[in-house]
FINUNU-377522 format. One record per residue (C-alpha): residue in three letters; residue number from 1; x, y, z. Coordinates in steps of 0.1 Angstrom, whole numbers. Layout:
N
<bagu><paba>ALA</paba><vextor>NUM</vextor><X>X</X><Y>Y</Y><Z>Z</Z></bagu>
...
//
This chain:
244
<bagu><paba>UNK</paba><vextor>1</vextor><X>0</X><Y>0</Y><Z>0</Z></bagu>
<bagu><paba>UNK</paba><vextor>2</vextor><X>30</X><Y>25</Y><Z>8</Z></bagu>
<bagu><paba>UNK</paba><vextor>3</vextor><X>47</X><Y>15</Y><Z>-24</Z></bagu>
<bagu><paba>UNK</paba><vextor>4</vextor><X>15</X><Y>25</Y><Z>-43</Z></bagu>
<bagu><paba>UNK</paba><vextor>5</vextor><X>11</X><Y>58</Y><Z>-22</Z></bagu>
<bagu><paba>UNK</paba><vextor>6</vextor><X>46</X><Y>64</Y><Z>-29</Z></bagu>
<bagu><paba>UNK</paba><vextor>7</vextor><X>44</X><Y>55</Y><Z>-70</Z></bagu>
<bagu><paba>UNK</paba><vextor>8</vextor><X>14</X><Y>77</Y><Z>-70</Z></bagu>
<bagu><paba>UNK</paba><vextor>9</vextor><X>34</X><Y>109</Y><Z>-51</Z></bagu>
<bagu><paba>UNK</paba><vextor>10</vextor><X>64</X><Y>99</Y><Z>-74</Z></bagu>
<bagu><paba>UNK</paba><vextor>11</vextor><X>42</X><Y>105</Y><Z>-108</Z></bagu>
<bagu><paba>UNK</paba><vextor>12</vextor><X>20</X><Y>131</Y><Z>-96</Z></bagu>
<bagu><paba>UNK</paba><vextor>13</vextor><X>56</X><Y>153</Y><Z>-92</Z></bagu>
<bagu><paba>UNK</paba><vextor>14</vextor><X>65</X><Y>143</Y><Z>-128</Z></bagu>
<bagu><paba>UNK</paba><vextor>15</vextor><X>36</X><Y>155</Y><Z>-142</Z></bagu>
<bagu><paba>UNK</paba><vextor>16</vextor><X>41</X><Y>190</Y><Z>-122</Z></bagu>
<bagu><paba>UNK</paba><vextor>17</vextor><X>77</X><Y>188</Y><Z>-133</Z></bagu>
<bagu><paba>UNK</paba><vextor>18</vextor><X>67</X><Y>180</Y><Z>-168</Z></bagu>
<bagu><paba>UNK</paba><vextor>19</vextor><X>39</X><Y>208</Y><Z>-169</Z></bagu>
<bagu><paba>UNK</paba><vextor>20</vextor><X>64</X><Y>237</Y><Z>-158</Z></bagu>
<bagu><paba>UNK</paba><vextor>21</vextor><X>96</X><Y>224</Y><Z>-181</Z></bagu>
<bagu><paba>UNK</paba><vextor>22</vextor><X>67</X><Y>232</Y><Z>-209</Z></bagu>
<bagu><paba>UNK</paba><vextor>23</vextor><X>55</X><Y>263</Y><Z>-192</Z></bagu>
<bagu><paba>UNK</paba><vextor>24</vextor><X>96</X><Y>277</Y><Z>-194</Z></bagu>
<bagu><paba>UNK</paba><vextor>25</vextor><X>101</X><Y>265</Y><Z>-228</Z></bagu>
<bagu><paba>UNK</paba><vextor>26</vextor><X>71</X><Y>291</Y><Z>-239</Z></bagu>
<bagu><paba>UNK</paba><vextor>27</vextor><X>73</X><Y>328</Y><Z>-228</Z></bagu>
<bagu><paba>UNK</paba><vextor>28</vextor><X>46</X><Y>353</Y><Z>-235</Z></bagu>
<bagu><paba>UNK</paba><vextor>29</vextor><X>49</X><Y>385</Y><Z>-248</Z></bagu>
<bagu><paba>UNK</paba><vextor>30</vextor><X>23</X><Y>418</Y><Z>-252</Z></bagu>
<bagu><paba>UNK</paba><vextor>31</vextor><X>7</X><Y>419</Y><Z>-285</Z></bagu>
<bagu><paba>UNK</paba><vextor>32</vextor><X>-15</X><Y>445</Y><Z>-302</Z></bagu>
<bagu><paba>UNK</paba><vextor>33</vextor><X>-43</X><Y>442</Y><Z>-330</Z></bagu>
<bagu><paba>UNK</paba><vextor>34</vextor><X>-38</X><Y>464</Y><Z>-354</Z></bagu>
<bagu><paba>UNK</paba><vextor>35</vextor><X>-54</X><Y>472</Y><Z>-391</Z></bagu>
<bagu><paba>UNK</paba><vextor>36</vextor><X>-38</X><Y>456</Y><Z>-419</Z></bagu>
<bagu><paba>UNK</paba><vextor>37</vextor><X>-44</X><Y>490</Y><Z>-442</Z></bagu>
<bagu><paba>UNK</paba><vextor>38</vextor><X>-64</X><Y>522</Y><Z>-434</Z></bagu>
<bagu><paba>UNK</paba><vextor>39</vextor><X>-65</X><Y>556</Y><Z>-452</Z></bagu>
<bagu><paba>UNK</paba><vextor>40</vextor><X>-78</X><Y>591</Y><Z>-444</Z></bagu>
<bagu><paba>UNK</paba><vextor>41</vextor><X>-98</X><Y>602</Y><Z>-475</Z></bagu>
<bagu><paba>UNK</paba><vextor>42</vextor><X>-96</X><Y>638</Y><Z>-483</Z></bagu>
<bagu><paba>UNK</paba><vextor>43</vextor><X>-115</X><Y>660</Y><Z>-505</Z></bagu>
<bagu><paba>UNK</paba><vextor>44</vextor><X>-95</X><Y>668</Y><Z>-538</Z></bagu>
<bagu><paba>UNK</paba><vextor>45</vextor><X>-115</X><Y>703</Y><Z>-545</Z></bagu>
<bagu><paba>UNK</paba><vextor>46</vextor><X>-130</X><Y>727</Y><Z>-525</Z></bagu>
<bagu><paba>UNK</paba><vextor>47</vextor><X>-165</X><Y>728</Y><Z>-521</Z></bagu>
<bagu><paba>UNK</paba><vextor>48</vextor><X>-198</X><Y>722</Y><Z>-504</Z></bagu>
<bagu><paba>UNK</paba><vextor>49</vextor><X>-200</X><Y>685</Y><Z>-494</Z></bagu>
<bagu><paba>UNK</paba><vextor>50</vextor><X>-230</X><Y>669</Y><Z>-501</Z></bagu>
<bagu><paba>UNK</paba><vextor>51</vextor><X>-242</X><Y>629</Y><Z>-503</Z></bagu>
<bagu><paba>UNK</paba><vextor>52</vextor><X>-219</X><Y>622</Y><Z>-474</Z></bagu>
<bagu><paba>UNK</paba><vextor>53</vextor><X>-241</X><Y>593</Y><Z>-461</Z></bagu>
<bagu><paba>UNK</paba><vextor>54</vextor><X>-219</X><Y>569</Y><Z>-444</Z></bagu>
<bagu><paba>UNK</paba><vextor>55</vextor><X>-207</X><Y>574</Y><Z>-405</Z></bagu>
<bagu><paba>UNK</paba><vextor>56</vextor><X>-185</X><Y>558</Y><Z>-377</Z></bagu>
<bagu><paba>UNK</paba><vextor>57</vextor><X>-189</X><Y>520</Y><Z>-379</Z></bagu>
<bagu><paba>UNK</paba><vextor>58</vextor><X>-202</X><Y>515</Y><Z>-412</Z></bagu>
<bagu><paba>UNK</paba><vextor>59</vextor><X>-188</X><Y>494</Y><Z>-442</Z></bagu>
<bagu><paba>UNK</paba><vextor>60</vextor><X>-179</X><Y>508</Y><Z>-474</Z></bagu>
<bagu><paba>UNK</paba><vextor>61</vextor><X>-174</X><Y>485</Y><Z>-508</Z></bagu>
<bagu><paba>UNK</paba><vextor>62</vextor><X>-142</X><Y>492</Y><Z>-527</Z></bagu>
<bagu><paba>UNK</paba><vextor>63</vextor><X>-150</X><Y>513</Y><Z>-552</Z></bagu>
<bagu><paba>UNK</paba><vextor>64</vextor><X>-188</X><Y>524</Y><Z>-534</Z></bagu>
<bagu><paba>UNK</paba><vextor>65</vextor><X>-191</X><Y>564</Y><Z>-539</Z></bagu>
<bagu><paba>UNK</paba><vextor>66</vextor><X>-188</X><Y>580</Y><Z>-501</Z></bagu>
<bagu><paba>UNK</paba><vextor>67</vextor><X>-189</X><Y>614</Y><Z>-504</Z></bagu>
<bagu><paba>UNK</paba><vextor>68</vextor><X>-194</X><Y>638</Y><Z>-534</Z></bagu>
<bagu><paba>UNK</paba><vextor>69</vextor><X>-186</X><Y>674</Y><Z>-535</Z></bagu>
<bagu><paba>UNK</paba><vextor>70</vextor><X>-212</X><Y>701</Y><Z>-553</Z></bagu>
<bagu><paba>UNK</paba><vextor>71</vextor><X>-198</X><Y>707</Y><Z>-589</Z></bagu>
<bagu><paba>UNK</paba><vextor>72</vextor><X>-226</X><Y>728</Y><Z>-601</Z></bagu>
<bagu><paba>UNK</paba><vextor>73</vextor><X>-206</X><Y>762</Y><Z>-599</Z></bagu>
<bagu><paba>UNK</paba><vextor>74</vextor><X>-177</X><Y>738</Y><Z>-621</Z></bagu>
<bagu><paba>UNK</paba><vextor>75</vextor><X>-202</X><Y>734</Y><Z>-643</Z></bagu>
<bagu><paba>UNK</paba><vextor>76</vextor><X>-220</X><Y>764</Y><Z>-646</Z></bagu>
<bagu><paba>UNK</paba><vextor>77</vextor><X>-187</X><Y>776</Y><Z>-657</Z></bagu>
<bagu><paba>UNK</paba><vextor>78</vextor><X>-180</X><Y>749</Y><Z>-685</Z></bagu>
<bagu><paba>UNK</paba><vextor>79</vextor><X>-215</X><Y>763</Y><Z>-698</Z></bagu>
<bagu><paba>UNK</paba><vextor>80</vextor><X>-201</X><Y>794</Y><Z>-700</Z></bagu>
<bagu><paba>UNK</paba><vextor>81</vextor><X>-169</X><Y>789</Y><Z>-716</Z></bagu>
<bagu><paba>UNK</paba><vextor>82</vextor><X>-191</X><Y>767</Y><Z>-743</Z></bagu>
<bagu><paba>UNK</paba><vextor>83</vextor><X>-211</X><Y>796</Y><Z>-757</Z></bagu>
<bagu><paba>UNK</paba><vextor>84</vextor><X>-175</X><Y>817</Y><Z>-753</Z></bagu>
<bagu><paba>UNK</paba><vextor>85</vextor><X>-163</X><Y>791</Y><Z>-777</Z></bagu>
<bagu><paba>UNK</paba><vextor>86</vextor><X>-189</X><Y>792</Y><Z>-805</Z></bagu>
<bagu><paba>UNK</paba><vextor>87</vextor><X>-189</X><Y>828</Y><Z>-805</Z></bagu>
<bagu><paba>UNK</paba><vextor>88</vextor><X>-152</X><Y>828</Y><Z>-810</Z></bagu>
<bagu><paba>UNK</paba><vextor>89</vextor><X>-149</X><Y>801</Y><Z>-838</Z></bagu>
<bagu><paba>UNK</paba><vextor>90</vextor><X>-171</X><Y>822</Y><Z>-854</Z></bagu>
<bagu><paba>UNK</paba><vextor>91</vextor><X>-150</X><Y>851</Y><Z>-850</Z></bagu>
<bagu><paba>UNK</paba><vextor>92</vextor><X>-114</X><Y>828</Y><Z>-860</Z></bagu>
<bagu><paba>UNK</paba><vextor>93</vextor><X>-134</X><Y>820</Y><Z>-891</Z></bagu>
<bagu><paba>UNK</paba><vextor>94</vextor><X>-143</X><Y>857</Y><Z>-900</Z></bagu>
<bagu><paba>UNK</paba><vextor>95</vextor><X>-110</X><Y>872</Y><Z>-894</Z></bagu>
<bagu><paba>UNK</paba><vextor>96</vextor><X>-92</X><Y>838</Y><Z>-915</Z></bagu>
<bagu><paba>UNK</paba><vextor>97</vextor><X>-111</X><Y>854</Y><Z>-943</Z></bagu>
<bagu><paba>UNK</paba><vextor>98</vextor><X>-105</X><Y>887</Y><Z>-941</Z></bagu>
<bagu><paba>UNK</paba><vextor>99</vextor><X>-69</X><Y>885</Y><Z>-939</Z></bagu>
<bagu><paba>UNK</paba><vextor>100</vextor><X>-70</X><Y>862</Y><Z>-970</Z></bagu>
<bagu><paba>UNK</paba><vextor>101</vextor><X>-87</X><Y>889</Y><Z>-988</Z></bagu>
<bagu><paba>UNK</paba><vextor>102</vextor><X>-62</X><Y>918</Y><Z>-971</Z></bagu>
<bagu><paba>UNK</paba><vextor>103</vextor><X>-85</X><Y>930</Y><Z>-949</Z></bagu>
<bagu><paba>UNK</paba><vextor>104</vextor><X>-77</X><Y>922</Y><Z>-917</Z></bagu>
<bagu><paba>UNK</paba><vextor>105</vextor><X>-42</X><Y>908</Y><Z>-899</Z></bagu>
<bagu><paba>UNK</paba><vextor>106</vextor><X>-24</X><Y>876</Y><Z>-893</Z></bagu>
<bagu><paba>UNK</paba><vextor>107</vextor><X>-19</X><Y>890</Y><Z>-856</Z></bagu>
<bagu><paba>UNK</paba><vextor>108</vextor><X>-56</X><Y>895</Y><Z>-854</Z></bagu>
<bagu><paba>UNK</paba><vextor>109</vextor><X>-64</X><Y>857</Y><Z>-866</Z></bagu>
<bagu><paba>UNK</paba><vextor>110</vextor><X>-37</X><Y>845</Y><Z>-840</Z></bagu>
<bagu><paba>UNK</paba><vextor>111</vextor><X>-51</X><Y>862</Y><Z>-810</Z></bagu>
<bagu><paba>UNK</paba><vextor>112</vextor><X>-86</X><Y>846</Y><Z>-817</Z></bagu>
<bagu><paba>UNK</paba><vextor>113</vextor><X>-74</X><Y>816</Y><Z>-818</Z></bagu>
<bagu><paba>UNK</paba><vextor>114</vextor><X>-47</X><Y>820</Y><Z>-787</Z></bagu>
<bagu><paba>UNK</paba><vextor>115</vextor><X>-86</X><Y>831</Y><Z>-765</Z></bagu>
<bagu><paba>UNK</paba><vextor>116</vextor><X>-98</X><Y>798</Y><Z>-778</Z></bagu>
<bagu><paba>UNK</paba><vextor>117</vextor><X>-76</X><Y>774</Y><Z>-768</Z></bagu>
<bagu><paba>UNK</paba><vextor>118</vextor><X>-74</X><Y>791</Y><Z>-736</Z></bagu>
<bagu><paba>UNK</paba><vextor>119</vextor><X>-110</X><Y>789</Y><Z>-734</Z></bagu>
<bagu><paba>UNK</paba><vextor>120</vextor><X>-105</X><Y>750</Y><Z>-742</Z></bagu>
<bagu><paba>UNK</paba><vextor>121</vextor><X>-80</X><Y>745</Y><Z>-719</Z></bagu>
<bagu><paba>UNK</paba><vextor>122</vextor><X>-102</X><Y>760</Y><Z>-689</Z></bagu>
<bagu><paba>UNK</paba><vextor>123</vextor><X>-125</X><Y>734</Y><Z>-694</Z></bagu>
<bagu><paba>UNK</paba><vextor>124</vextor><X>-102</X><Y>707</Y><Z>-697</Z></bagu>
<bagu><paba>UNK</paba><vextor>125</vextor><X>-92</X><Y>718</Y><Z>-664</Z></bagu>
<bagu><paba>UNK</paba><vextor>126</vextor><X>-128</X><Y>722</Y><Z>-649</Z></bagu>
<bagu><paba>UNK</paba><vextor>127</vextor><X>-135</X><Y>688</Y><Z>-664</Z></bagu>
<bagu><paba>UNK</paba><vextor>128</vextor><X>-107</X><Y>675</Y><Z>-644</Z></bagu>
<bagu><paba>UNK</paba><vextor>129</vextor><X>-120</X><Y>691</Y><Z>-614</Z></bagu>
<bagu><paba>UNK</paba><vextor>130</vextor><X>-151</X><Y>677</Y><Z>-616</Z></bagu>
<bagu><paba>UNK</paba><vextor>131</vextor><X>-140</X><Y>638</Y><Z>-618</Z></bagu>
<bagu><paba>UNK</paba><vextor>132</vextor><X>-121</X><Y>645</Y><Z>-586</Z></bagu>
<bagu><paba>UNK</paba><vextor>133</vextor><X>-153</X><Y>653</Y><Z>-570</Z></bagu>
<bagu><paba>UNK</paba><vextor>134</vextor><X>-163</X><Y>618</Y><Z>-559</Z></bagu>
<bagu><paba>UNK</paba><vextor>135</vextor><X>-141</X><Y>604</Y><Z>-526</Z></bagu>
<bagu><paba>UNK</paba><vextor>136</vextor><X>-142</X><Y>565</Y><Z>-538</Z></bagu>
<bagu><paba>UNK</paba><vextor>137</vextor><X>-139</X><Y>539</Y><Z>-513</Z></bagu>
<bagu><paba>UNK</paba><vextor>138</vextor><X>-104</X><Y>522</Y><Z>-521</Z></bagu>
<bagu><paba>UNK</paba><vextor>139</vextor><X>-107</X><Y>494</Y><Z>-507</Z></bagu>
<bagu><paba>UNK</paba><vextor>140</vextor><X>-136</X><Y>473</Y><Z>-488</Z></bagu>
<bagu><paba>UNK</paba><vextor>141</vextor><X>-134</X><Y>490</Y><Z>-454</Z></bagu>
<bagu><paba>UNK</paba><vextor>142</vextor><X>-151</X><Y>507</Y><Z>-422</Z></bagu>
<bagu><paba>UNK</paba><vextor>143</vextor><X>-156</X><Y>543</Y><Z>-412</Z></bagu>
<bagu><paba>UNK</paba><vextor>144</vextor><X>-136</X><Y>549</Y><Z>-381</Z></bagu>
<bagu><paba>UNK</paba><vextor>145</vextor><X>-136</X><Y>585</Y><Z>-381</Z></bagu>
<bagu><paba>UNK</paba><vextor>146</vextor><X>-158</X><Y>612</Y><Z>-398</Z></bagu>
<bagu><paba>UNK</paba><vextor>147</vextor><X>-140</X><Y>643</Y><Z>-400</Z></bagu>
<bagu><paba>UNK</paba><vextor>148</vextor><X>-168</X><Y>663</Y><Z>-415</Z></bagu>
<bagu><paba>UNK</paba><vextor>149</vextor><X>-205</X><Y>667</Y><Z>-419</Z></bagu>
<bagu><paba>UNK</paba><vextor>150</vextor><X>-233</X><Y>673</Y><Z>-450</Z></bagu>
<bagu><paba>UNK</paba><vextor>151</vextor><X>-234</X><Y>704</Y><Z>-465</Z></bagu>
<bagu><paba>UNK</paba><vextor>152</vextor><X>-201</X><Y>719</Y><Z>-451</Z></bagu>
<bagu><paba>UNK</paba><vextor>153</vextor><X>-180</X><Y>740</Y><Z>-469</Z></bagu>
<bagu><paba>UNK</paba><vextor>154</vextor><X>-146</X><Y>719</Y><Z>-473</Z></bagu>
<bagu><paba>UNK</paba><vextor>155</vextor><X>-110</X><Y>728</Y><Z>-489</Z></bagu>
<bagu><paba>UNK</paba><vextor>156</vextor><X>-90</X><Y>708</Y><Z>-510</Z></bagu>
<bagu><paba>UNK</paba><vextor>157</vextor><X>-68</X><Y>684</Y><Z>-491</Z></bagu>
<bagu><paba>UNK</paba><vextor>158</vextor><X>-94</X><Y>683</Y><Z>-463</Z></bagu>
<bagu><paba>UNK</paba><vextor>159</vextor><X>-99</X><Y>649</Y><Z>-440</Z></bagu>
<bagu><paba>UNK</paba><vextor>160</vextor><X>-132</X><Y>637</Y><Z>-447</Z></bagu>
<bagu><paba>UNK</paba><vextor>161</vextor><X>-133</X><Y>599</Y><Z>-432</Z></bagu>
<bagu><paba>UNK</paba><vextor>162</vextor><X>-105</X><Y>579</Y><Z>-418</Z></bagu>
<bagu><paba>UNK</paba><vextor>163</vextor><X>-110</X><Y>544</Y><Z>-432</Z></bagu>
<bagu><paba>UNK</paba><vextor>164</vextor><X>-98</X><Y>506</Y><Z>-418</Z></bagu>
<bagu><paba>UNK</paba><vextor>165</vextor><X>-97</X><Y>473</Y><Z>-435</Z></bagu>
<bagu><paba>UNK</paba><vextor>166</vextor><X>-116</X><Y>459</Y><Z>-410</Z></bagu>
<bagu><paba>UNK</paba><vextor>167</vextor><X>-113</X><Y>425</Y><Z>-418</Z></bagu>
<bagu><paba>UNK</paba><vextor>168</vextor><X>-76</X><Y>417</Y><Z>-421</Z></bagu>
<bagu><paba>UNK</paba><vextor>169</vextor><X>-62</X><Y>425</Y><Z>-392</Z></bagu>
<bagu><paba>UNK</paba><vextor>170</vextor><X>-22</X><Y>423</Y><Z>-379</Z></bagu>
<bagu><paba>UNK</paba><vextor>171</vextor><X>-8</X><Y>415</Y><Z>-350</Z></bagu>
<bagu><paba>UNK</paba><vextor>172</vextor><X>25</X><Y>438</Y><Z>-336</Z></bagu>
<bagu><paba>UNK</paba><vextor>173</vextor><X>51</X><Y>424</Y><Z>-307</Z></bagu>
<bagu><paba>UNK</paba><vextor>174</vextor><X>83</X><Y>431</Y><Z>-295</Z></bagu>
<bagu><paba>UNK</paba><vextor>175</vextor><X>98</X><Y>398</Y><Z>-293</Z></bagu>
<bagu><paba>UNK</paba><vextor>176</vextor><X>140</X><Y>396</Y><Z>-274</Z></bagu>
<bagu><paba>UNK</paba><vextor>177</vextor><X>162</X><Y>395</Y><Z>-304</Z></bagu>
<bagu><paba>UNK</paba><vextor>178</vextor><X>172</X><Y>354</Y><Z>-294</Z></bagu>
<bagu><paba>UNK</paba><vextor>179</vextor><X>138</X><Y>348</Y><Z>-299</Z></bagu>
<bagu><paba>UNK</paba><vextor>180</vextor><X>128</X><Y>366</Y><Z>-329</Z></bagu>
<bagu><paba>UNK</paba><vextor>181</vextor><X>160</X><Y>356</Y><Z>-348</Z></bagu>
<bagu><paba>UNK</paba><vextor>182</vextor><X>145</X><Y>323</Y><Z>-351</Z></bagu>
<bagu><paba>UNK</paba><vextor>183</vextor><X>110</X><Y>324</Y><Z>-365</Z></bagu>
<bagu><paba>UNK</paba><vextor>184</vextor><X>100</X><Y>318</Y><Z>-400</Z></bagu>
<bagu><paba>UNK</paba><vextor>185</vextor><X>78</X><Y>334</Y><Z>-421</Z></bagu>
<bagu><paba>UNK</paba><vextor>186</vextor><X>46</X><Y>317</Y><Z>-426</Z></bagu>
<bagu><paba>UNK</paba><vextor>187</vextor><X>49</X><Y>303</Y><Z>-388</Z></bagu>
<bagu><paba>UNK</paba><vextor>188</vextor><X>16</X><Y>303</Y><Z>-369</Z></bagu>
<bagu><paba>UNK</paba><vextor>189</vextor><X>11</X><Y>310</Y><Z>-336</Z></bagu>
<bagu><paba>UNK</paba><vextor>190</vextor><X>-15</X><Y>314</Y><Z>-311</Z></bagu>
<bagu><paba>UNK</paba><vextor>191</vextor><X>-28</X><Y>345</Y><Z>-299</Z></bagu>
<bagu><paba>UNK</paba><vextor>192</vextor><X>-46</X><Y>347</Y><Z>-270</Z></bagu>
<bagu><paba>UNK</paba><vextor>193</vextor><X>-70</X><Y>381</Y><Z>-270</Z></bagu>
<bagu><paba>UNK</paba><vextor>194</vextor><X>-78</X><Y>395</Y><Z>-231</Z></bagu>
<bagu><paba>UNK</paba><vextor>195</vextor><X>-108</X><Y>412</Y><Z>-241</Z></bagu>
<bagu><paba>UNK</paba><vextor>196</vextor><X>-127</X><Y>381</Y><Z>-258</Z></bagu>
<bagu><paba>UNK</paba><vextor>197</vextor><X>-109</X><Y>354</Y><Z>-236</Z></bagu>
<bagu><paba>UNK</paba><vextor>198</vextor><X>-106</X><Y>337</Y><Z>-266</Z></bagu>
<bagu><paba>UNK</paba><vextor>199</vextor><X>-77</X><Y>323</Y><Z>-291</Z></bagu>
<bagu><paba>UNK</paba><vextor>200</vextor><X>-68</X><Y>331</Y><Z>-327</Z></bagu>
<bagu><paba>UNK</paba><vextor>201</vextor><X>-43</X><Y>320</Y><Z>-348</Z></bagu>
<bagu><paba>UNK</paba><vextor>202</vextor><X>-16</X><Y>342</Y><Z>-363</Z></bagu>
<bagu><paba>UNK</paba><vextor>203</vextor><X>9</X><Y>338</Y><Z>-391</Z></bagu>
<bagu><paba>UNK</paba><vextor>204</vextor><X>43</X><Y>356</Y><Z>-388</Z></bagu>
<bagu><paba>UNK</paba><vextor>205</vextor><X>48</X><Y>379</Y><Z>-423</Z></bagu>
<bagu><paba>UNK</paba><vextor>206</vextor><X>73</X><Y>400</Y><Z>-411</Z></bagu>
<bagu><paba>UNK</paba><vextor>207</vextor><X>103</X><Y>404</Y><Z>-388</Z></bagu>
<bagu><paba>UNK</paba><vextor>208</vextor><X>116</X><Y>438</Y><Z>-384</Z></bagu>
<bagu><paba>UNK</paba><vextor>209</vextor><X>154</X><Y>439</Y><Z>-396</Z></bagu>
<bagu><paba>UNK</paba><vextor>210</vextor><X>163</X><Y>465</Y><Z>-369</Z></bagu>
<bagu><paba>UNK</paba><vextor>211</vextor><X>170</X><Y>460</Y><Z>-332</Z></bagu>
<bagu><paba>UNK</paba><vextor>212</vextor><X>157</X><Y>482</Y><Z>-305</Z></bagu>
<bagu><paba>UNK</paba><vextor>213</vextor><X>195</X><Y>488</Y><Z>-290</Z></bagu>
<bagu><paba>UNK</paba><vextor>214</vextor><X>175</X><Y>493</Y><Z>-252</Z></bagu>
<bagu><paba>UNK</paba><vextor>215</vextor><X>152</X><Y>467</Y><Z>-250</Z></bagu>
<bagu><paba>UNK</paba><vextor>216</vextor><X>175</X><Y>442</Y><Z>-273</Z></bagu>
<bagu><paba>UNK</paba><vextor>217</vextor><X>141</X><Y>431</Y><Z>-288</Z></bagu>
<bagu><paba>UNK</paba><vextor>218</vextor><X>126</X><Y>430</Y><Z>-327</Z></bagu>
<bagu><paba>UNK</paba><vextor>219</vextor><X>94</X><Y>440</Y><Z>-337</Z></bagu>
<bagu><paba>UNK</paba><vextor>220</vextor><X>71</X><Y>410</Y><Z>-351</Z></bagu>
<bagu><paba>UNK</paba><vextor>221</vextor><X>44</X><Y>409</Y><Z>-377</Z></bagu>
<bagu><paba>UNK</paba><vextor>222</vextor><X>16</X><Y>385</Y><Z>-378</Z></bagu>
<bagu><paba>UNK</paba><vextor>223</vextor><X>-14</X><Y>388</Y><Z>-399</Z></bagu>
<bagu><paba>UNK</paba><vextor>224</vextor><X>-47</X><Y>378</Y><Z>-383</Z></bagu>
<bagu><paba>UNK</paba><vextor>225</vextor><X>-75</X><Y>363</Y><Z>-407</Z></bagu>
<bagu><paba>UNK</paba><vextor>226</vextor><X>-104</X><Y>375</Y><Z>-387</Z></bagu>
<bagu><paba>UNK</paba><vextor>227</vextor><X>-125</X><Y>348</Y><Z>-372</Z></bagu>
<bagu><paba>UNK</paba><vextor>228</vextor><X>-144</X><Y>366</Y><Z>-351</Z></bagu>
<bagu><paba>UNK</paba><vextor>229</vextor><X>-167</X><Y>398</Y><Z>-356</Z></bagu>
<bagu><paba>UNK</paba><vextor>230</vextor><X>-160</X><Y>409</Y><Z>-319</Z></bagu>
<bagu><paba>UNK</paba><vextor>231</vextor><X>-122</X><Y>411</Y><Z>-330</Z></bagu>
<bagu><paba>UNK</paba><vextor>232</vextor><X>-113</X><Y>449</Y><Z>-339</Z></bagu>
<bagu><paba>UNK</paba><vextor>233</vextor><X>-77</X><Y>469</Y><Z>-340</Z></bagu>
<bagu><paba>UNK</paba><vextor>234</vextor><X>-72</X><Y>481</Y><Z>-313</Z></bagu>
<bagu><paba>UNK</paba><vextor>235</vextor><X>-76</X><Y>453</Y><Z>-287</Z></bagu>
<bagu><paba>UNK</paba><vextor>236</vextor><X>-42</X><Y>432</Y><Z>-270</Z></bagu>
<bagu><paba>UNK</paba><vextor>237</vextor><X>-31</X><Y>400</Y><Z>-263</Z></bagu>
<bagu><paba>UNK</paba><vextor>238</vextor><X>-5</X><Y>375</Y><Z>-256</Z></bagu>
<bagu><paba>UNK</paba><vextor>239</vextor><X>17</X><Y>355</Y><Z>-277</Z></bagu>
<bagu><paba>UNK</paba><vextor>240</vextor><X>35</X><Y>325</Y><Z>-265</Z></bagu>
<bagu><paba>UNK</paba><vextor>241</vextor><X>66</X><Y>317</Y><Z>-281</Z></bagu>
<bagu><paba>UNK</paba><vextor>242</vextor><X>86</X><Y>288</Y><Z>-273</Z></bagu>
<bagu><paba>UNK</paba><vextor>243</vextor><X>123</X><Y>295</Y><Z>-257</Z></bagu>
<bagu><paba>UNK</paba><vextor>244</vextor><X>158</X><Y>278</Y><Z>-267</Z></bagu>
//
């Protein structure tokens, strides 16, 4: 009976001994969610903003129209320009055929003609103008910020949205250089996440080549197909990497 108590004792302590040589072998190191791409979309003329129907937490299409600002002044202006231009084509045929018959002067001709390719050009420009008056999605994302409302007056250059890919997510850790050294890209590791309590699995894409001379440790890169809709950028972990 003592030999039994004693084998039981005996095994018991090698499965504690067992469980903490594993627990050594793997260390576990901060880790922070991050997006994989985001952008802050800008208006590329100035304007009154109008159609801007999409707000924090919503998800855009690549290519779906998110804000639009008013080109009807643009325009207005091209209409303008337009009856300019028949007026002076008239006026460049006139004087062509006046100066062929003596009457009038090459210098005449060429300074018609000079006002109508300006008058061209203009619109070419305001044409240009107007196709930059769309902010297109650029790629299939969610609103994190809106910088600006309906109907306001904005500049060229001027924030709009601040955009996420909200479904590919990466994962950022400092990891001591001994460690980090030996990973391989394409490795997957397990990420546990404190807010959900729950697991996910990471693949390392990146190692940075730089070492942070203080700390002695190397930034990591996983990226983190996203399993779960509760997972956003933002949140933390810990990575467990096993030790040499």
């Amino acid at each position: 009976m003592n030999f039994l108590i004693k084998k039981l004792v005996f095994l018991s302590m090698m499965v504690l001994f067992a469980a903490n040589s594993m627990a050594a072998d793997e260390a576990g190191f901060p880790i922070i969610f991050e997006a994989t791409r985001r952008a802050v979309l800008s208006a590329e003329i100035a304007g009154v903003l109008k159609d801007l129907k999409y707000d924090v937490g919503d998800h855009v299409k690549k290519g779906a129209v998110i804000a639009e600002v008013d080109t009807g002044e643009l325009q207005l202006r091209i209409k303008r320009n337009n009856m300019g231009l028949k007026y002076l084509d008239v006026q460049v045929e006139d004087l062509t055929k006046l100066s062929q018959r003596g009457l009038g002067t090459n210098e005449s001709v060429a300074k018609a003609n000079m006002e109508r390719d300006v008058t061209r050009t203009d619109n070419e420009i305001l044409n240009r103008q107007i196709s930059h008056a769309r902010i297109i999605a650029p790629f299939d994302c969610a609103v994190l910020k809106r910088q600006a409302q309906p109907h306001e007056w904005v500049t060229a250059g001027q924030p709009v949205l601040e955009v996420i890919d909200s479904e590919r997510l990466k994962a950022v850790a400092n990891i001591p250089t001994h460690l980090a050294v030996g990973l391989q890209k394409g490795a997957v590791h397990s990420v546990y996440v404190h807010d959900l309590k729950v697991s996910v699995d990471a693949k390392v894409t990146a190692i940075a080549p730089q070492v942070d001379e203080r700390s002695n440790t190397a930034q990591v890169i996983w990226t983190v197909e996203k399993s779960s809709k509760d997972l956003f950028a933002g949140m933390k972990g810990e990575v467990k990497i096993g030790g040499k």
